[in-house]
PASEBA-1860 file (N, C-alpha, C; in nm, 3 decimals):
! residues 132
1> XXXXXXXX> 2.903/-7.384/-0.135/2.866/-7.261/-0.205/2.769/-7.179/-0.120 ~ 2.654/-7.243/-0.062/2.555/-7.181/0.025/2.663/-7.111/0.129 ~ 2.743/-7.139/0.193/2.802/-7.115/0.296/2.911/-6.986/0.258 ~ 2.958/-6.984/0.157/3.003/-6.878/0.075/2.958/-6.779/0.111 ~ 2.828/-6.785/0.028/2.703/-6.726/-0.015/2.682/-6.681/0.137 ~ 2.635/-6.748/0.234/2.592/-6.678/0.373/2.715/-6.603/0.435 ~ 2.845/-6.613/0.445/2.963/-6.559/0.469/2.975/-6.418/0.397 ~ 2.932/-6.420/0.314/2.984/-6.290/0.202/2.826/-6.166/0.197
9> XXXXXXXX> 2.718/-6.261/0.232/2.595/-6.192/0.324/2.661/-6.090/0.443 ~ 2.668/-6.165/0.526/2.692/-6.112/0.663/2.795/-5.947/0.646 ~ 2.842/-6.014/0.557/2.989/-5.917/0.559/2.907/-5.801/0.478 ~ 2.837/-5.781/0.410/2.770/-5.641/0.328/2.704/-5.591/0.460 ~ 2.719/-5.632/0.554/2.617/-5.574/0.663/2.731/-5.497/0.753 ~ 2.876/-5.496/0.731/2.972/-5.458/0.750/2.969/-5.319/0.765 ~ 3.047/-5.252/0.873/3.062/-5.102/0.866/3.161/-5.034/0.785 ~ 3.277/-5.078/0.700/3.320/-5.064/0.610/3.294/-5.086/0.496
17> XXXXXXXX> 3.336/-4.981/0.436/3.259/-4.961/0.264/3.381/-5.079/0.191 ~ 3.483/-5.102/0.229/3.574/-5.149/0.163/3.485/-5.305/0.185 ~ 3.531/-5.330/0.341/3.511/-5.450/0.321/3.355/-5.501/0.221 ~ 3.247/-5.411/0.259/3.099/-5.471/0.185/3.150/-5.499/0.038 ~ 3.266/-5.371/-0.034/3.283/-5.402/-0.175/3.344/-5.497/-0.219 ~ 3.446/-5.590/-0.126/3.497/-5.716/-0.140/3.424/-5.788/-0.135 ~ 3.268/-5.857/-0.037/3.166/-5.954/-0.036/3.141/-5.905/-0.157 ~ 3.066/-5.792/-0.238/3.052/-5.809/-0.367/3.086/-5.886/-0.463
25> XXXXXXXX> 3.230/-5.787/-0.440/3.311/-5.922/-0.605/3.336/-6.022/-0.536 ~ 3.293/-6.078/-0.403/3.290/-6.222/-0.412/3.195/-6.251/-0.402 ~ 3.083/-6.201/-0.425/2.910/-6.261/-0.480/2.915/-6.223/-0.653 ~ 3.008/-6.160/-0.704/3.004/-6.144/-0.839/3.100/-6.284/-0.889 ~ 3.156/-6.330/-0.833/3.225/-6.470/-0.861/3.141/-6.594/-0.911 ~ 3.025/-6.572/-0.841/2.940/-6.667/-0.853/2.849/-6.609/-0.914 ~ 2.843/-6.731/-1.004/2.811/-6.686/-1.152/2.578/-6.749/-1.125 ~ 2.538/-6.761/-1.033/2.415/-6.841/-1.053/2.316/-6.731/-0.986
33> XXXXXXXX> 2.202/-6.773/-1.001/2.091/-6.674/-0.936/2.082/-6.641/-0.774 ~ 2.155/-6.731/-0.694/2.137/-6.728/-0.569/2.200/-6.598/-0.555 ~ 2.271/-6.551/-0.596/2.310/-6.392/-0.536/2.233/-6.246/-0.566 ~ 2.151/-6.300/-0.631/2.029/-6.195/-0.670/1.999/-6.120/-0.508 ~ 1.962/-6.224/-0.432/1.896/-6.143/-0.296/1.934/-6.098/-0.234 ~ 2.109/-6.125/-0.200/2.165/-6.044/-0.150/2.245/-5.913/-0.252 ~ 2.244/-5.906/-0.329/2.309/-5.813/-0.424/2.167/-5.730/-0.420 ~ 1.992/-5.734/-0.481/1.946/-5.691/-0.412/1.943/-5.546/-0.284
41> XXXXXXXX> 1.978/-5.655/-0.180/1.969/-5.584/-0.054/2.092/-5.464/-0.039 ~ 2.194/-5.505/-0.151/2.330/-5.417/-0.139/2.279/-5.291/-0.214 ~ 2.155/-5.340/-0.293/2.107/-5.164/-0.363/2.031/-5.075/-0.257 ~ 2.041/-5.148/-0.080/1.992/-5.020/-0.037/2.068/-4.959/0.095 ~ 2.238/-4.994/0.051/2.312/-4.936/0.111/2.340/-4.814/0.115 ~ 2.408/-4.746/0.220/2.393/-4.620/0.230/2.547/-4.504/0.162 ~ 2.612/-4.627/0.080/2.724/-4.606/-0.001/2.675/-4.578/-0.135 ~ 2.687/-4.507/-0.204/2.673/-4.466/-0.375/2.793/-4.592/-0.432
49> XXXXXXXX> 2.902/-4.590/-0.390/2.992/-4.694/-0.418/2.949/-4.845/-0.470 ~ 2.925/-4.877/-0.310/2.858/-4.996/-0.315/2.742/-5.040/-0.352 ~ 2.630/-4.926/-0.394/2.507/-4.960/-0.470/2.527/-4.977/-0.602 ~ 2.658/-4.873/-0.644/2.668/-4.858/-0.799/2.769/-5.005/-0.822 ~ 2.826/-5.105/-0.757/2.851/-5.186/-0.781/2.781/-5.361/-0.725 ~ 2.653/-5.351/-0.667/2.601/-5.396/-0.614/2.479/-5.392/-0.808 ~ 2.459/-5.297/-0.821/2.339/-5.292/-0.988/2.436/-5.348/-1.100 ~ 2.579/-5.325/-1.098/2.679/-5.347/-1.219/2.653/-5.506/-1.186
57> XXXXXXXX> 2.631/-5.541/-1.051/2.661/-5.703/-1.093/2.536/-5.764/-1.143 ~ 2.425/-5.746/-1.030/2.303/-5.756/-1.122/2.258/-5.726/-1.254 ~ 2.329/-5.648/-1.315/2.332/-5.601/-1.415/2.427/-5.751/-1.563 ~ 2.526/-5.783/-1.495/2.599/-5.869/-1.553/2.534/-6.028/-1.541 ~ 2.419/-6.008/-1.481/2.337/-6.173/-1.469/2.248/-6.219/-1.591 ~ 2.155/-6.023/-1.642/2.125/-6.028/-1.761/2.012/-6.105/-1.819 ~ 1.914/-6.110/-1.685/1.779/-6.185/-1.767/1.689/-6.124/-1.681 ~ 1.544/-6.176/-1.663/1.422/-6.142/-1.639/1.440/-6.132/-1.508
65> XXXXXXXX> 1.474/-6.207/-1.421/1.483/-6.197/-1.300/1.514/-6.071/-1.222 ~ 1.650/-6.029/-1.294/1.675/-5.924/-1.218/1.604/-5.751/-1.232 ~ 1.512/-5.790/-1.354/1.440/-5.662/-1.342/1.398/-5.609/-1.257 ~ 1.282/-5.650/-1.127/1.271/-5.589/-1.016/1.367/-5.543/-0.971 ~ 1.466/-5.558/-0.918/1.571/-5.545/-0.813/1.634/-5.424/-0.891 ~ 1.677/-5.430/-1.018/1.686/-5.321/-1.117/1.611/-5.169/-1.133 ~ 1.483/-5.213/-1.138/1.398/-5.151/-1.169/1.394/-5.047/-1.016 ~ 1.410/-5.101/-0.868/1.460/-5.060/-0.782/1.545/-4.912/-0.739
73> XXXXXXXX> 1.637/-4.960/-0.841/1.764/-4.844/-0.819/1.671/-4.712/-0.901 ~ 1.593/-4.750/-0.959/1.535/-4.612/-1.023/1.478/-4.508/-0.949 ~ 1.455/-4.568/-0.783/1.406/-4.474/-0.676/1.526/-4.412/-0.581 ~ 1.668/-4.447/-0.649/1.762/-4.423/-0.551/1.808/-4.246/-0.548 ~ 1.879/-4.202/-0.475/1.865/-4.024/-0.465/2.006/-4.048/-0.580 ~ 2.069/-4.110/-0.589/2.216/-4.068/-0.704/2.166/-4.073/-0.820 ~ 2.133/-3.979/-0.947/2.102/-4.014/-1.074/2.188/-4.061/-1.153 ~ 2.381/-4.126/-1.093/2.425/-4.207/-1.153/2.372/-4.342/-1.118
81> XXXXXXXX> 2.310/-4.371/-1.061/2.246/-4.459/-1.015/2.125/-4.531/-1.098 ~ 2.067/-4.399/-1.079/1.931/-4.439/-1.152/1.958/-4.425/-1.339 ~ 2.057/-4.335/-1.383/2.108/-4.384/-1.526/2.163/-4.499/-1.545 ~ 2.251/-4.557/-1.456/2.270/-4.716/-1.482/2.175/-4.793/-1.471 ~ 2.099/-4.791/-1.414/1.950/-4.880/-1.428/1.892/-4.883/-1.511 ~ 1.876/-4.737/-1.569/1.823/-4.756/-1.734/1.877/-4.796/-1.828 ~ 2.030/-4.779/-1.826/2.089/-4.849/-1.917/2.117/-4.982/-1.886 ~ 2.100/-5.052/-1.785/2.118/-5.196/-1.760/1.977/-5.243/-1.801
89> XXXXXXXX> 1.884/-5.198/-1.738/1.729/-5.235/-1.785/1.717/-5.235/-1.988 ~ 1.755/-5.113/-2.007/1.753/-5.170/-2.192/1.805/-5.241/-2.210 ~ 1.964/-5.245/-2.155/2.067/-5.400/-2.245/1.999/-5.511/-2.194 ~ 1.866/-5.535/-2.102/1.794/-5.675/-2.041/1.685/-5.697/-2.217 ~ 1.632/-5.601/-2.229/1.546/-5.633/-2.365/1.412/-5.712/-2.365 ~ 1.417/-5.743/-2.209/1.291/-5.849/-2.170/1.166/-5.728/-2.214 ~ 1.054/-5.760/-2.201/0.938/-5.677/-2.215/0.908/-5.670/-2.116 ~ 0.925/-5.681/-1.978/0.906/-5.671/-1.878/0.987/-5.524/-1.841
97> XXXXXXXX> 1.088/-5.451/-1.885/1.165/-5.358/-1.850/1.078/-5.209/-1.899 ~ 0.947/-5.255/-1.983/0.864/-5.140/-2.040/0.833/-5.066/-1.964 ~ 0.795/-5.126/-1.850/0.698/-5.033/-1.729/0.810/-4.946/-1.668 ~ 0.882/-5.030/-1.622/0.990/-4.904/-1.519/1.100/-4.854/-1.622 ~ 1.128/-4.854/-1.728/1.142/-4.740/-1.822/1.048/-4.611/-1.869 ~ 0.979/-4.674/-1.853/0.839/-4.591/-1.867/0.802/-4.471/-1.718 ~ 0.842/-4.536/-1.628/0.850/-4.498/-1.535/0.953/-4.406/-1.536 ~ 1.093/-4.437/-1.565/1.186/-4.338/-1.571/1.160/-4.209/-1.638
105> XXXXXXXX> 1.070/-4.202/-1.733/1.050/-4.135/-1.827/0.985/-3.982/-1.753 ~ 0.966/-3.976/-1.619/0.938/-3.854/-1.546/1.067/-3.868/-1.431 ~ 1.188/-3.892/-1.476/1.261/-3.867/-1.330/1.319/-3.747/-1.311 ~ 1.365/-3.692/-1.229/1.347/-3.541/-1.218/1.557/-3.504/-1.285 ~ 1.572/-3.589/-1.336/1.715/-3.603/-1.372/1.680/-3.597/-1.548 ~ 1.743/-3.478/-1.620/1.743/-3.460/-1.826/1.820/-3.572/-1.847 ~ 1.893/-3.667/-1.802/1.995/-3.725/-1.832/1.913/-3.911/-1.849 ~ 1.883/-3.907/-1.726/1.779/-4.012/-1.668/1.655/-4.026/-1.790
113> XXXXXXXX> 1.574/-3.934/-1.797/1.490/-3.903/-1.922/1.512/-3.941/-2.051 ~ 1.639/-3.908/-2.051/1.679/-3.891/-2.259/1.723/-4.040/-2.253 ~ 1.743/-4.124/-2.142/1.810/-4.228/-2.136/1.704/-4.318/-2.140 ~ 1.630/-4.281/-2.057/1.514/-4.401/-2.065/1.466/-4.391/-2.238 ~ 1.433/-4.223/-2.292/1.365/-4.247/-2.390/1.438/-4.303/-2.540 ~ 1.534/-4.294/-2.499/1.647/-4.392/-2.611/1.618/-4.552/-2.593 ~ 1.604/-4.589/-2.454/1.627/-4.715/-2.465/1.450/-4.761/-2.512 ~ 1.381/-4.712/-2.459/1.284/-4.728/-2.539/1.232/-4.759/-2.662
121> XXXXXXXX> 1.309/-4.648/-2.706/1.260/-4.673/-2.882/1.362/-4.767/-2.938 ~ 1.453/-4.806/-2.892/1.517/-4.911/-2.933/1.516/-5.075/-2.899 ~ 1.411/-5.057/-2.794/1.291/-5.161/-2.786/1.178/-5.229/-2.911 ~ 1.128/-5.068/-2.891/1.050/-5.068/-2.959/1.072/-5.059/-3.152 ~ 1.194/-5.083/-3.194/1.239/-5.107/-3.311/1.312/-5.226/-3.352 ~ 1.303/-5.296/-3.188/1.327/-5.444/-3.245/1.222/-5.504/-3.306 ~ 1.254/-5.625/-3.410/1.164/-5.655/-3.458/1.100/-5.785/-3.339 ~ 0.982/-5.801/-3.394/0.905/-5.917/-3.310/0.913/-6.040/-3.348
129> XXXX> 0.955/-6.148/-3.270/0.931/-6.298/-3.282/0.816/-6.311/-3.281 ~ 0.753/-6.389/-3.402/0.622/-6.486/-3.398/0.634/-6.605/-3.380 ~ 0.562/-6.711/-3.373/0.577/-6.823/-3.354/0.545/-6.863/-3.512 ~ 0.558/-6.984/-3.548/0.494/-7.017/-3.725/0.426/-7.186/-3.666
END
């Protein structure tokens, strides 16, 4: 699997957009955390393509972890970009996604804005776990 994993690395470093988007869906195959770092590094390719499917997978891992790396794409120049981040960052629900929603909440994109401030309040209308 490591060896996979380092094979399908190398290849995002590729001068074709095609080929980097194939190492993708074959780092989206593998279903475990080790592909965080390189999926990651695919959000700071110089393809809109391959970033916007490089966050969809991170996006499909779906826990705490990948908030940084998430939270990331919110500095990228495509504001389809940075709207999928907000909407991947709300469907995460962690409380950790407060800040860089919060953050979104001045991006120079109306779309980006109304998005963050939706997912927000629908945070903030879940109810709270206590402990008993």
């Amino acid at each position: 699997m490591d060896e996979q994993i380092e094979i399908l690395t190398r290849d995002l470093r590729d001068n074709d957009d095609q080929v980097r988007l194939r190492a993708l869906e074959g780092l989206g195959q593998i279903s475990d955390g080790s592909t965080i770092a390189p999926l990651s590094q695919a959000l700071k390719d110089n393809s809109d393509q391959v970033r916007m499917k490089a966050l969809e997978l991170l996006g499909e891992i779906n826990n705490s972890s990948v908030v940084e790396p998430i939270s990331e794409a919110l500095s990228d120049n495509s504001d389809k970009i940075r709207l999928r981040a907000v909407e991947l960052l709300g469907a995460i629900g962690d409380p950790s996604v407060v800040k860089p929603l919060n953050r979104a909440l001045s991006d120079n994109s109306e779309q980006v804005r109304l998005k963050a401030t939706e997912k927000l309040s629908k945070l903030k209308s879940r109810p709270k776990v206590t402990a008993h």
